[in-house]
N, C-alpha and C positions, 0 to 999 in steps of 0.2 A: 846728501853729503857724499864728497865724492872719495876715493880712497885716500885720497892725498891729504884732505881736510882731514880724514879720521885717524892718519898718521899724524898728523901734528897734535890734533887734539888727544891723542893717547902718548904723547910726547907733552904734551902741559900738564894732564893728567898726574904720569908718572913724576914728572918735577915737583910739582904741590906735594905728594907724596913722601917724596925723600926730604921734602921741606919739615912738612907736621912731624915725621919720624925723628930727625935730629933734633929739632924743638923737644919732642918726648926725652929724648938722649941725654941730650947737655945740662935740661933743665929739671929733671925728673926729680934731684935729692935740691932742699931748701933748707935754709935756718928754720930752726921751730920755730911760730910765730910771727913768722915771714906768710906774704902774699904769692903766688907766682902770679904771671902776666897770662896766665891762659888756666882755663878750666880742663883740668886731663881729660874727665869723662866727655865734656864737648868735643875737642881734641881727638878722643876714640870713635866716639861717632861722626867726624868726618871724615877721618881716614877708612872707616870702615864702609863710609859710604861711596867714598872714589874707589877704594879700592873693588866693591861690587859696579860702577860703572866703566869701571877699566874692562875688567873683565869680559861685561857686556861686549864696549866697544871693541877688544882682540876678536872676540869670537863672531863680531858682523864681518870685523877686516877680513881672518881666517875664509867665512862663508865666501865674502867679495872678490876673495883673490884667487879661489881655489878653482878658475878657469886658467888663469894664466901661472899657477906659481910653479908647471912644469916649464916654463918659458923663462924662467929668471934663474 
């Protein structure tokens, strides 16, 4: 993967993100005895899982760039 690929992909990363979170937001209070359209604790566990592969991937970009990033 090259840094450009891992810029974009920490760029879809972070959009799925703010996606699941406003989902969490908007939809979080229901009528009693209503359904919602998603399971929270699913929902926590995916964002808790992008949010541990974002991480990953800054900290490769970080490593990948840190030849050139007195150059930018």
């Amino acid at each position: 993967m090259t840094i450009e690929q891992a810029l974009k992909e920490k760029n879809k990363i972070g959009a799925k993100l703010l996606k699941h979170w406003g989902k969490l937001k908007s939809d979080n209070s229901i009528i009693e005895g209503s359904n919602r359209s998603y399971d929270p604790l699913i929902l926590l566990k995916e964002i808790d899982e992008m949010s541990q592969n974002l991480i990953e991937l800054k900290t490769k970009i970080h490593i990948a760039s840190s030849t050139i990033r007195s150059k930018i």
